[in-house]
N, C-alpha and C positions, 0 to 999 in steps of 0.2 A: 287906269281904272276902266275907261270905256271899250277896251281891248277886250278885258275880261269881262264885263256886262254885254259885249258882242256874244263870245262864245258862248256863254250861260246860256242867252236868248237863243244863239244858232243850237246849243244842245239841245234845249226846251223842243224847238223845231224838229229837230229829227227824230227826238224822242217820238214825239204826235205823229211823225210820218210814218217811225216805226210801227209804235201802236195802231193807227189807221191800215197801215200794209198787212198786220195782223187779221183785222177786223175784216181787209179784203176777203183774205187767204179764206179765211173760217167760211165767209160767207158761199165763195166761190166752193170750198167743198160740200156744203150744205146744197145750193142747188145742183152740183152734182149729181149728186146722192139722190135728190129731191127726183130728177129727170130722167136716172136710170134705170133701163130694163131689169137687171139685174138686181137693184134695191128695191125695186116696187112689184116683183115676181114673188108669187104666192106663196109659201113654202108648204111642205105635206104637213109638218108636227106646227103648225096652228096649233093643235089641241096644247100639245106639247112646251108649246113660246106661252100660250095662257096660264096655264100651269104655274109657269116661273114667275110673273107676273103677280099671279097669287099669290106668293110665295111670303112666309114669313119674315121680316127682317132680321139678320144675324148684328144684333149691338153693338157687340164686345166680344170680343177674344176670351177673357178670362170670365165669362158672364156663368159658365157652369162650373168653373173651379172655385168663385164665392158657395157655390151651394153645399158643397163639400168643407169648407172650414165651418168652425166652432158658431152655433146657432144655426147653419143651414138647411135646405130645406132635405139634402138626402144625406146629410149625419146619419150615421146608426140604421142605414137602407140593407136588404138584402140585394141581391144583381135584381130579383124579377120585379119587387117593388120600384127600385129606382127605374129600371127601362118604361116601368108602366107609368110612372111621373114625371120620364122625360118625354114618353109620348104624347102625355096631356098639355106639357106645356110647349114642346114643338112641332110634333103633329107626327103624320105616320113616316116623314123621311126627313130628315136632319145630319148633319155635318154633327160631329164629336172630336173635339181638338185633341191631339197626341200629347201623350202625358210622357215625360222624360226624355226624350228626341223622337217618341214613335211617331212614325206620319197620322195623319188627321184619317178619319176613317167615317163612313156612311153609316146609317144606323137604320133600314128600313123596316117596316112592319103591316106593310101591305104586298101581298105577291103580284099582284101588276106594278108594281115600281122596280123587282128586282132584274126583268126585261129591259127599261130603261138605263137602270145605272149599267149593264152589262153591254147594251151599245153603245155608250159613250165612252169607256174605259178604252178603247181602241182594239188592235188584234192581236196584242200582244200583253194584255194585261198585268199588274202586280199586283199576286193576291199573296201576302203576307204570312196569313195563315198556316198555310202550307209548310212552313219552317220545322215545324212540328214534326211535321209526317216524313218529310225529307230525313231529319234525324235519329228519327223511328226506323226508318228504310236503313238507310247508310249505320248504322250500330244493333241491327238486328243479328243475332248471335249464330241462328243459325244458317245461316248466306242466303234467306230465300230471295230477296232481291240483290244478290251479289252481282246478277252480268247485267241489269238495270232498276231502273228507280222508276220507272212507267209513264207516265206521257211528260213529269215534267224533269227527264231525266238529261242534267246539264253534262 
């Protein structure tokens, strides 16, 4: 019995070393962080990190697909009514989660935000949209884009 109230006690001990070794680790990155040139260097979009900051918090996942079931608030909406009551309750830019496996999609409604989403999206962007016009192109009857599809021709 005292075999095994040794190791209990030695587990307990290492446990605490562990979690204390932990406790280093975190700290040691923390002053890191705290000391470096590189984390404590200015950035230009301030304006930009404030912004985010600002920012509304997103709840829930499913927090706009309750609005759409039976009692909710855009039941029975047309597209321009609902956009104009998701802009009141999220503001002029907002995430919109993908409905049936579509990816999530931005929603802006101010023309200085559509400069920001457009450099972040990187240099190679996927704009979705376009699937459209791609199909449009490529089953056009009479060949006018037969020997291409135009800049985003794969």
């Amino acid at each position: 019995m005292s075999t095994f109230w040794n190791s209990r006690v030695a587990g307990t001990v290492v446990t605490r070393l562990r979690l204390f070794s932990g406790e280093q680790q975190q700290l040691q990155k923390y002053q890191c962080a705290k000391y470096s040139t590189v984390s404590n260097a200015k950035t230009e979009n301030s304006v930009f990190d404030l912004e985010w900051q600002q920012a509304l918090p997103y709840k829930s996942r499913y927090q706009m697909l309750r609005g759409f079931l039976k009692g909710g608030e855009f039941v029975d909406l047309s597209l321009n009514d609902f956009l104009f009551k998701c802009r009141e309750r999220f503001g002029d830019i907002y995430r919109m989660p993908g409905v049936i496996g579509q990816p999530d999609s931005v929603v802006l409604f101010n023309v200085n935000d559509f400069e920001k989403v457009y450099r972040t999206e990187g240099i190679w962007p996927n704009r979705p949209g376009t699937d459209a016009v791609r199909y449009y192109r490529e089953n056009r009857k009479d060949g006018f884009f037969a020997e291409t599809l135009g800049l985003n021709d794969k």
